[in-house]
C-alpha positions as CSV (number, residue, x, y, z in Angstrom):
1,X,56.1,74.0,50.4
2,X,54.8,75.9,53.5
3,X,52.7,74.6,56.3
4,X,49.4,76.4,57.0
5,X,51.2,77.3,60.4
6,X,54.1,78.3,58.4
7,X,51.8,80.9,56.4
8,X,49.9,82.1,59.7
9,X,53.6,82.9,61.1
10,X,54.7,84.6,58.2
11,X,51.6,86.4,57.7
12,X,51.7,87.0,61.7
13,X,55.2,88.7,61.2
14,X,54.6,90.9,58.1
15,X,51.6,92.5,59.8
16,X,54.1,92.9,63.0
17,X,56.8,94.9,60.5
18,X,53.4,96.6,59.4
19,X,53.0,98.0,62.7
20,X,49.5,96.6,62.3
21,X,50.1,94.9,66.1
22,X,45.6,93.6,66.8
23,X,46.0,91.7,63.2
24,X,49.8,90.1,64.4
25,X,48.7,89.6,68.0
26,X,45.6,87.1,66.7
27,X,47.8,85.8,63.9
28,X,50.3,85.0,66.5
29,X,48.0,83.7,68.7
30,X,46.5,81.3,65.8
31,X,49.8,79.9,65.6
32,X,50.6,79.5,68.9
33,X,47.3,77.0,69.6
34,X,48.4,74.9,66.7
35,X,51.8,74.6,68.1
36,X,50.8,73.5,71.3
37,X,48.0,70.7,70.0
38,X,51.0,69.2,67.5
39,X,53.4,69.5,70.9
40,X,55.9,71.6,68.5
41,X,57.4,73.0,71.8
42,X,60.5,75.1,70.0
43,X,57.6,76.3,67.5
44,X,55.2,77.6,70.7
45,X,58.4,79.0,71.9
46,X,58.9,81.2,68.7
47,X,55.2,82.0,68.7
48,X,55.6,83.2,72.3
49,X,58.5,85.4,71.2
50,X,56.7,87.1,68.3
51,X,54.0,87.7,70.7
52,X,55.9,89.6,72.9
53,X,57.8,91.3,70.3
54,X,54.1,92.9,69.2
55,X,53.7,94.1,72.7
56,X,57.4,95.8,73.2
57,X,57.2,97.6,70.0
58,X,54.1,99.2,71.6
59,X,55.9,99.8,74.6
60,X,53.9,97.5,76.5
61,X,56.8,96.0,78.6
62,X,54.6,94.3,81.6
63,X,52.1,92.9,78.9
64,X,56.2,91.4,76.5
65,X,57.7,90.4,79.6
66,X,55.2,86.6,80.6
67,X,55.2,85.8,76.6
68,X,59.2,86.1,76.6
69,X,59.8,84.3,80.0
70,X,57.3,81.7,78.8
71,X,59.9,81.8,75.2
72,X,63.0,81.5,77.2
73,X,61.8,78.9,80.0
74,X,61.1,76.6,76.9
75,X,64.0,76.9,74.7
76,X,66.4,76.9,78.3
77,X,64.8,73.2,79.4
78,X,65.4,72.0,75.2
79,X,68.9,73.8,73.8
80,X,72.5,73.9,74.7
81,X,73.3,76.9,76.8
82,X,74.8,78.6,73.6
83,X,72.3,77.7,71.2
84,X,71.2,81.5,69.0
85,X,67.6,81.0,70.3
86,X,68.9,81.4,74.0
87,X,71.0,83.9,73.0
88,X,67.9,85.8,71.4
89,X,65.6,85.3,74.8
90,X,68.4,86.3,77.2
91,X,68.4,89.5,74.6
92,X,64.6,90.0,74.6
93,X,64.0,89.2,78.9
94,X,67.2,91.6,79.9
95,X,65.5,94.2,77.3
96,X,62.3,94.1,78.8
97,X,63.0,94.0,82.3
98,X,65.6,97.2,81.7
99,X,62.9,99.4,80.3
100,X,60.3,98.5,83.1
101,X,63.1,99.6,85.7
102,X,63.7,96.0,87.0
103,X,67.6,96.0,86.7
104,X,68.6,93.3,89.5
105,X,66.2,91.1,86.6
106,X,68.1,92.6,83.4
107,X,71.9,92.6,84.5
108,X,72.7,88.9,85.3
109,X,71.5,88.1,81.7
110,X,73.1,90.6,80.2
111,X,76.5,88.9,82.4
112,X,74.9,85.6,81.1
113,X,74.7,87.0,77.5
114,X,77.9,88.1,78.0
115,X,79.8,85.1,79.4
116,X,78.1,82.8,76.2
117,X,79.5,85.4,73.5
118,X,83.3,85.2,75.6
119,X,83.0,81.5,75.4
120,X,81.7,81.0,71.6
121,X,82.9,84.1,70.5
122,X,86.4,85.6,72.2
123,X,86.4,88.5,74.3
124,X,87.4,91.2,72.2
125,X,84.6,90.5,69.0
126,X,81.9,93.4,68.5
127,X,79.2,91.5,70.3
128,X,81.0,91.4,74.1
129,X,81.0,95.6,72.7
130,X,77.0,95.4,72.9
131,X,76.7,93.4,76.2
132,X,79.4,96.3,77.9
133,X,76.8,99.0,76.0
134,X,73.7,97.4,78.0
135,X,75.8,96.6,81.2
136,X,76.6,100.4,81.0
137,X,73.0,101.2,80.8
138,X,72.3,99.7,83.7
139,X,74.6,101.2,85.3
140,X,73.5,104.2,84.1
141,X,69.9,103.8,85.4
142,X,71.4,102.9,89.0
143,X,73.6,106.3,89.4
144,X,76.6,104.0,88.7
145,X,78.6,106.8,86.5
146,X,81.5,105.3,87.0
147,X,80.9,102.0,86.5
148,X,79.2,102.6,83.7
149,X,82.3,104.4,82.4
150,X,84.2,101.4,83.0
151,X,81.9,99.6,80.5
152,X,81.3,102.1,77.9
153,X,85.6,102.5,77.6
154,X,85.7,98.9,77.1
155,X,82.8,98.8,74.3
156,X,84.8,101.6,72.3
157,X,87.8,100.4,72.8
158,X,86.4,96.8,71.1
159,X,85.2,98.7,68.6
160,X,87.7,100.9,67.6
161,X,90.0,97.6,67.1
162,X,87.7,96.1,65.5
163,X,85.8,99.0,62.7
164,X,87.9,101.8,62.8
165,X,87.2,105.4,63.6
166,X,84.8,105.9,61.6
167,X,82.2,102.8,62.0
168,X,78.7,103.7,62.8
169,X,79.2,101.3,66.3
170,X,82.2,104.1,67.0
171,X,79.7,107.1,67.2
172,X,77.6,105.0,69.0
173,X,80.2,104.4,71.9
174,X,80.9,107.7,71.7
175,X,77.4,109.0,72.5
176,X,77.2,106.7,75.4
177,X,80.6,108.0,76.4
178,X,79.4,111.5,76.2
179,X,75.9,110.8,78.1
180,X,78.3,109.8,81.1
181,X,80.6,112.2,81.1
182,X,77.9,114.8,81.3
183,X,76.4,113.2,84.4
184,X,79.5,112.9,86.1
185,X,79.5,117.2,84.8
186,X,82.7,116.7,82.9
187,X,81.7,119.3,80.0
188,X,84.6,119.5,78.3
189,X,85.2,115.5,77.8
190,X,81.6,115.2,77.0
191,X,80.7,117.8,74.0
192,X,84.3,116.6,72.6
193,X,83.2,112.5,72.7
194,X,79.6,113.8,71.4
195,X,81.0,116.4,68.5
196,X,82.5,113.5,67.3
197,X,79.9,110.8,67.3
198,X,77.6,113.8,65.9
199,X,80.2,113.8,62.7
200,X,80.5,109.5,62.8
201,X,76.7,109.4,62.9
202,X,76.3,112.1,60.1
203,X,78.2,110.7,57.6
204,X,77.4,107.2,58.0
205,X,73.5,108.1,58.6
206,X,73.0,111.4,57.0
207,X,71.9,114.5,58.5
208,X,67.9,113.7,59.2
209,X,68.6,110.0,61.1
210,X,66.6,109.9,64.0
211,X,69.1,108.8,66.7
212,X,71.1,112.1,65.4
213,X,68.5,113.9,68.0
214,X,69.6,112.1,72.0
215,X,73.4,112.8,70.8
216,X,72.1,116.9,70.1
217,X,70.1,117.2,72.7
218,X,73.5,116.2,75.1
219,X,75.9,118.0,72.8
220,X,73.6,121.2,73.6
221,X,73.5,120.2,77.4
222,X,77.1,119.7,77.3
223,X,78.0,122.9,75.5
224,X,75.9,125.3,77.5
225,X,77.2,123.7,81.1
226,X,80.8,124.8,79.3
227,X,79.7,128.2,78.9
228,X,79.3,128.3,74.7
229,X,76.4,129.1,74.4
230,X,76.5,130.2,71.4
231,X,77.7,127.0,69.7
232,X,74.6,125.4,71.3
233,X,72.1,127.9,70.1
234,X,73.6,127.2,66.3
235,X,72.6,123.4,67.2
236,X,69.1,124.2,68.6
237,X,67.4,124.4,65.0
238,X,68.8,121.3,64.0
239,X,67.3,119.5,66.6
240,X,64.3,120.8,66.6
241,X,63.8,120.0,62.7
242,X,65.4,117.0,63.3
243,X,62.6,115.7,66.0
244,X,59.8,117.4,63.1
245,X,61.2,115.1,59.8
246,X,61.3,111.9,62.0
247,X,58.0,112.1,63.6
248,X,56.3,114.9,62.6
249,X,55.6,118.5,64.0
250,X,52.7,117.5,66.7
251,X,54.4,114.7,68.1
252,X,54.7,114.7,71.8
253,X,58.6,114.4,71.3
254,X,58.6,117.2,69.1
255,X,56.3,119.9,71.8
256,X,59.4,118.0,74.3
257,X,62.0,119.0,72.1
258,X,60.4,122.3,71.5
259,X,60.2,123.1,75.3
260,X,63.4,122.4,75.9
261,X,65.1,124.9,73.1
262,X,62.8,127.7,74.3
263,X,64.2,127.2,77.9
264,X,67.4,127.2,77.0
265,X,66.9,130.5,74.6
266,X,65.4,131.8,77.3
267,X,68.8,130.4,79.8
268,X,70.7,132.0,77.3
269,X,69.2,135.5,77.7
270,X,67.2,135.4,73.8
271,X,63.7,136.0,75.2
272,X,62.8,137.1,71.8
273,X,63.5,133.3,70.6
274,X,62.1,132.2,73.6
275,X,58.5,133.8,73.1
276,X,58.1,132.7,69.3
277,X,58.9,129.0,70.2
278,X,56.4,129.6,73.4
279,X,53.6,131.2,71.6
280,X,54.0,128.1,68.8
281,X,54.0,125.4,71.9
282,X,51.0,127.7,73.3
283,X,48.6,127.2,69.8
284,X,49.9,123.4,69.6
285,X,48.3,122.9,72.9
286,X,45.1,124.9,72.9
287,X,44.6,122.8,69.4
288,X,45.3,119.5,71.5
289,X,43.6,120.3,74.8
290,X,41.2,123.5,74.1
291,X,41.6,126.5,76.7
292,X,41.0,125.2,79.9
293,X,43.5,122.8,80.6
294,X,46.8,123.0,82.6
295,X,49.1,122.2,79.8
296,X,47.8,125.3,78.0
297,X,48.0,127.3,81.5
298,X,51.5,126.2,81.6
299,X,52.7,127.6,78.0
300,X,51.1,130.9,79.0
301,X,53.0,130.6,82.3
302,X,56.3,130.4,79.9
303,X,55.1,132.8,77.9
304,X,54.7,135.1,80.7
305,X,58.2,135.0,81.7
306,X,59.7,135.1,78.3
307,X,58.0,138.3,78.0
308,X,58.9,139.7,81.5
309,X,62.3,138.8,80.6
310,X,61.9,141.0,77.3
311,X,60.9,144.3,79.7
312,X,57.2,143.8,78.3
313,X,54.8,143.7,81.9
314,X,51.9,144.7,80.2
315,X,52.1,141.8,77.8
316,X,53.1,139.6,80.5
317,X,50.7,140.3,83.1
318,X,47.8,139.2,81.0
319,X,48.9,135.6,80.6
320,X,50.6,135.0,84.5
321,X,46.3,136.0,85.4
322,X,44.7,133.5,82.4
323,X,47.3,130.5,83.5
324,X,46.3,131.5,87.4
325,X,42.3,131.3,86.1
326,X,42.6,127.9,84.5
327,X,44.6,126.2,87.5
328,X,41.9,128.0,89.7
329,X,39.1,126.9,87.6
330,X,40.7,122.8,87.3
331,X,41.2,122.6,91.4
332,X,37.3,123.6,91.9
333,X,36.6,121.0,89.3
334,X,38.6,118.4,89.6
335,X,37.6,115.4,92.3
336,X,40.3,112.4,91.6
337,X,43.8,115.1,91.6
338,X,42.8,117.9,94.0
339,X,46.5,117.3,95.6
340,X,48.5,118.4,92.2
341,X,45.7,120.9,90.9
342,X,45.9,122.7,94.1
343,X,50.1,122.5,94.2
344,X,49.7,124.2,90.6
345,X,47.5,126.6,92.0
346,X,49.8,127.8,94.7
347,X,53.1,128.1,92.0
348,X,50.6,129.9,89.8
349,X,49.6,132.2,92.2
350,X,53.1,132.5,93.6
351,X,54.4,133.3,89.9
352,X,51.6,136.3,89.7
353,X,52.7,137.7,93.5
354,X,56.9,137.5,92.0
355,X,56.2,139.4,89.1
356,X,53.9,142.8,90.7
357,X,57.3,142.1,92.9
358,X,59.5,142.5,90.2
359,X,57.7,145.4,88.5
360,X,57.1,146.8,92.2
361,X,53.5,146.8,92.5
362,X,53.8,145.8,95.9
363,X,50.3,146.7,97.0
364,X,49.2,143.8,94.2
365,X,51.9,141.5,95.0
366,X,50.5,142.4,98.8
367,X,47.0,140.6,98.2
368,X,48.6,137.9,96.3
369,X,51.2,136.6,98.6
370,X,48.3,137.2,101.9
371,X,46.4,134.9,99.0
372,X,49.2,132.4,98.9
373,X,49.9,132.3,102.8
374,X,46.3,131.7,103.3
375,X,45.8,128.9,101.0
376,X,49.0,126.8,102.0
377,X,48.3,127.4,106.0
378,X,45.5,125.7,105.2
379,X,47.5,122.5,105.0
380,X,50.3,122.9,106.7
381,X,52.4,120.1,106.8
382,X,52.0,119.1,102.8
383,X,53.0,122.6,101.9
384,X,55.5,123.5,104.3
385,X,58.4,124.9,101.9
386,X,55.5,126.8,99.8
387,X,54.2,128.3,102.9
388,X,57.8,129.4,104.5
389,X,58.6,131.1,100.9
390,X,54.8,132.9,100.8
391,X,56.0,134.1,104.8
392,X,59.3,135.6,103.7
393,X,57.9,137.0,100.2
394,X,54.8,138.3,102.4
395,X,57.1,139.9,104.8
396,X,59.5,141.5,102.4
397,X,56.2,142.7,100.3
398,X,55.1,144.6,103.7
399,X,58.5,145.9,104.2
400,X,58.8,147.9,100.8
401,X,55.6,149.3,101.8
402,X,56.6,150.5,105.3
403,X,54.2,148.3,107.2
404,X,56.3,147.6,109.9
405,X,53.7,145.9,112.4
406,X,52.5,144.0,110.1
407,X,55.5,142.3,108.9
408,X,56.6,141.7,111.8
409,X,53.8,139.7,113.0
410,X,54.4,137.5,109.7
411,X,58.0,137.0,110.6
412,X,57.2,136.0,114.2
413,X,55.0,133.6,112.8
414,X,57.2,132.3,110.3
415,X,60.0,131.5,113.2
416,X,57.3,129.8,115.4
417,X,55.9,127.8,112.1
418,X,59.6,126.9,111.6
419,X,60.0,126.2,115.1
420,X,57.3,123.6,115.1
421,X,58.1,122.0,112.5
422,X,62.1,120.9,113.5
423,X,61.9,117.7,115.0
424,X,64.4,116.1,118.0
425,X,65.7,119.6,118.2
426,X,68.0,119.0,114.8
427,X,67.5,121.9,112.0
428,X,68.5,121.1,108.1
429,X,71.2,123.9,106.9
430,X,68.3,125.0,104.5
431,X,66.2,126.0,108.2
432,X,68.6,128.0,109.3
433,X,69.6,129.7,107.0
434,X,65.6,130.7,106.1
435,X,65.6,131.1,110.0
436,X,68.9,133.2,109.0
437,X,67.4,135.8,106.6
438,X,63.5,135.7,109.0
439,X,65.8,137.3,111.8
440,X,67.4,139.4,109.9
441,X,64.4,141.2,108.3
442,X,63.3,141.1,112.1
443,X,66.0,142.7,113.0
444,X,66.1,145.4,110.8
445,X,62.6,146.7,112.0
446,X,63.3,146.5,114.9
447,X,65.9,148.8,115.0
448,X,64.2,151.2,113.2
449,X,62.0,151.3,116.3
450,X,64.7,151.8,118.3
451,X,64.7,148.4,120.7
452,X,68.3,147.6,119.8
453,X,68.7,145.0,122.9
454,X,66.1,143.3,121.1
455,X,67.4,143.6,117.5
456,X,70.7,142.7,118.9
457,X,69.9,139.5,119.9
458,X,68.2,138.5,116.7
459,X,71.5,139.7,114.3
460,X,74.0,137.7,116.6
461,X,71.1,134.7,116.4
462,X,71.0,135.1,112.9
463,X,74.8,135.5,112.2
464,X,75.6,132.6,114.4
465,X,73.4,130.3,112.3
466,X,74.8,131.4,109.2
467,X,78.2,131.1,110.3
468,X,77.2,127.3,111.3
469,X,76.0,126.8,107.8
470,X,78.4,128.4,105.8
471,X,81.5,129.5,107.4
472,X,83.0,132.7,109.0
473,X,83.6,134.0,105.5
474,X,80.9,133.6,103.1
475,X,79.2,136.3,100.7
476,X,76.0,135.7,102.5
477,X,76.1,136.8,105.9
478,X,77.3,141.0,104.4
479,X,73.6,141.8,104.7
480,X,73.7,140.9,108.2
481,X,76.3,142.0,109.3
482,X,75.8,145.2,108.0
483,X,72.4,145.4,109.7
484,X,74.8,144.8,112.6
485,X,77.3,147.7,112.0
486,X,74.9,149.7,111.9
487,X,72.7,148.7,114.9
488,X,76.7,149.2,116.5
489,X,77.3,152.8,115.3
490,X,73.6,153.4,116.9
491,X,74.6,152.5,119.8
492,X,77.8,154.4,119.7
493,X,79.8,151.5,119.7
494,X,81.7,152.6,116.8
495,X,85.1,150.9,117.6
496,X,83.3,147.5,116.9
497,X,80.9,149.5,114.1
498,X,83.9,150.1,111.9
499,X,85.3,146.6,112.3
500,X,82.0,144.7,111.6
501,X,82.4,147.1,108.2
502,X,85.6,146.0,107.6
503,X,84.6,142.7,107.5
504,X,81.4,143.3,105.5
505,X,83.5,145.1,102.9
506,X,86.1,142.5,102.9
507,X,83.0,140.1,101.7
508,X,81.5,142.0,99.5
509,X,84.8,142.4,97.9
510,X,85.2,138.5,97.4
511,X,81.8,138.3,96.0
């Protein structure tokens, strides 16, 4: 017959599989006081344990991790090294210090784990399979691709041997095979290991099973990065209906899932697919948030370009101007995030000033970009790359419209801003070459004013950096030097006009 502490455990962990976490936590905790006054110390320890278990299913690893360590310090001072209950805290701590990020904490006892199950078990049985599994996780969640190769190889190879191809564990390993192999960009190897744990997990699972949807999602990833497209699109419904069955159509995971298929229709040149899955995520979040919020400025945003991309400005415009409004609207309002309202801001605005560039309204994009260029000088240094790209888009803008002085008093002003900001006299390959294309638009104008000496000097400044950056023979530096030639033909220097043409056709020709 049960104890009354017996009852309050059991109760404790049929709330728990309930999901009804306040009424196990108190149930729990019940237990765990009458543990502790009768000196039960292997009980408190199994108290402890359920108590952390209630947090980590909420994904409250900080609040697991003192009820686990408190589980494991206990049972390690009162059982054998190899005793199951050991075995079960060295699972639970190395868990919950992998998914707070602390892996220096989680790998020795997954090694631990590891060493018990070589000892008690022998080194080839399906449980060393799981330790390699986590090991490679870790390894994973260092940058360690091929380590965590290394371990993944090893678990299938285990289980292979031990289930067959066709064991549920088998598409497991494969998946994990396939994650790494598309992080290390081996396409190929990666959508084959994942088409195959797809079929594994199918049969054995059936086609709704929740962990169907990581091993899609990377079967997609891989497949486009191959270049077949289309055999990712034809997976792209399945996912998404996947993510909508398991947790329902307004989960977070499922608007996630969502984004993602509607960026890569849009990747993928479907902009008609694009905007129905956009204007869907665009209603899911003016349901969630009303329509004054960034999230909803930030479906319009992908709206807007889903219907640039389908040759519709007039639809487009409207939404790049209400996603601009709401960021504008949040950064006078907002007191505690003024930093990343204002940064969305600036990319909103910048988004508006690209696409009167694109659909050459350069007198709009004109007032935009000044816009732009005035807000991020305001500060400087936390805005730096914004404020270089608003310079060059500025300048170009000016350009298209003839407004010669004018853009070159913004392209002076970018080379001094650049200037200023290179410290011990070193420039990045990314400063140069921006310093690259600055003196080239510089250089331009200024031969159309006729001060070649002075143009001159700014296309050999600009080729030499470029040359620095990216060799004597790359695609890139044609447009300078074909400034050059003709600044060289100009200047009846035709001999050395025709040769920089040469060379500027040979590049073009390799591009």
């Amino acid at each position: 017959m049960k104890t009354n502490l017996e009852k309050t455990i059991a109760s404790g962990i049929e709330a728990l599989q309930a999901e009804k976490f306040k009424e196990a936590q108190a149930l729990f905790q019940t237990a765990l006081k009458e543990a502790e006054s009768s000196q039960d110390r292997l009980l408190a320890a199994h108290c402890l344990d359920q108590l952390g278990e209630t947090y980590f299913q909420q994904d409250q690893y900080g609040q697991a991790e003192p009820y686990y360590a408190q589980a494991y310090q206990i049972r390690r001072q009162l059982l054998t090294p190899g005793h199951e209950d050991i075995v079960s805290s060295l699972n639970n701590l190395s868990a919950v210090y992998f998914f707070q990020g602390k892996h220096d904490l989680s790998k020795p006892l997954c090694e631990q784990l590891m060493a018990i199950y070589q000892t008690v078990l022998g080194r080839d049985h399906p449980e060393i399979a799981t330790c390699m599994i986590n090991l490679g996780l870790i390894a994973m969640a260092e940058g360690k691709f091929g380590q965590a190769e290394k371990y993944y190889l090893q678990a299938h190879r285990i289980r292979l041997s031990s289930f067959g191809r066709q064991h549920t564990l088998v598409g497991n390993s494969l998946s994990h095979l396939g994650s790494v192999y598309l992080e290390q960009q081996r396409f190929a190897e990666a959508s084959d290991a994942l088409r195959k744990s797809v079929a594994i997990l199918e049969k054995n699972l059936g086609h709704e099973h929740p962990d169907l949807g990581k091993v899609l999602n990377n079967l997609i990833e891989a497949l486009e990065a191959e270049g077949k497209g289309t055999e990712a699109e034809q997976l792209c419904p399945r996912l998404v209906s996947l993510k909508e069955i398991s947790l329902g159509p307004a989960h977070p995971k499922v608007v996630a899932c969502l984004e993602k298929v509607a960026a890569f229709y849009l990747r993928q040149n479907k902009p008609e697919e694009s905007a129905k899955l956009y204007q869907r995520l665009l209603a899911m979040k003016r349901r969630t948030y009303g329509n004054d919020h960034p999230e909803v400025a930030r479906q319009l945003t992908n709206l807007a370009f889903a219907e640039q991309s389908l040759k519709l400005p007039a639809q487009a415009e409207p939404l790049f101007l209400q996603a601009l409004h709401i960021y504008e609207n949040n950064s006078r309002q907002s007191s505690g995030n003024v930093a990343v309202t204002h940064a969305q801001f600036l990319t909103a605005l910048r988004n508006l000033a690209t696409f009167y560039d694109t659909d050459r309204r350069f007198s709009k994009s004109e007032k935009e970009w000044r816009r732009f260029v005035q807000l991020a000088e305001a500060s400087p240094d936390k805005y730096a790359d914004m404020l270089i790209t608003g310079y060059d888009r500025l300048a170009s803008c000016l350009i298209e419209q003839n407004k010669s002085d004018e853009a070159q008093t913004i392209l002076r002003k970018a080379l001094q801003f650049q200037n200023n900001k290179i410290k011990d006299g070193i420039k990045s390959s990314a400063a140069i070459y921006q310093q690259a294309s600055f003196l080239t638009k510089l250089a331009n104008i200024l031969k159309q004013e006729h001060r070649f000496a002075e143009a001159e000097l700014h296309y050999k400044e600009a080729l030499d950096g470029l040359v620095k950056v990216l060799g004597a023979t790359h695609k890139d530096l044609a447009p300078t030097m074909e400034g050059y030639a003709d600044l060289l033909a100009l200047t009846y220097r035709e001999a050395e006009a025709e040769h920089m043409r040469a060379c500027t056709r040979s590049l073009i020709e390799k591009k």
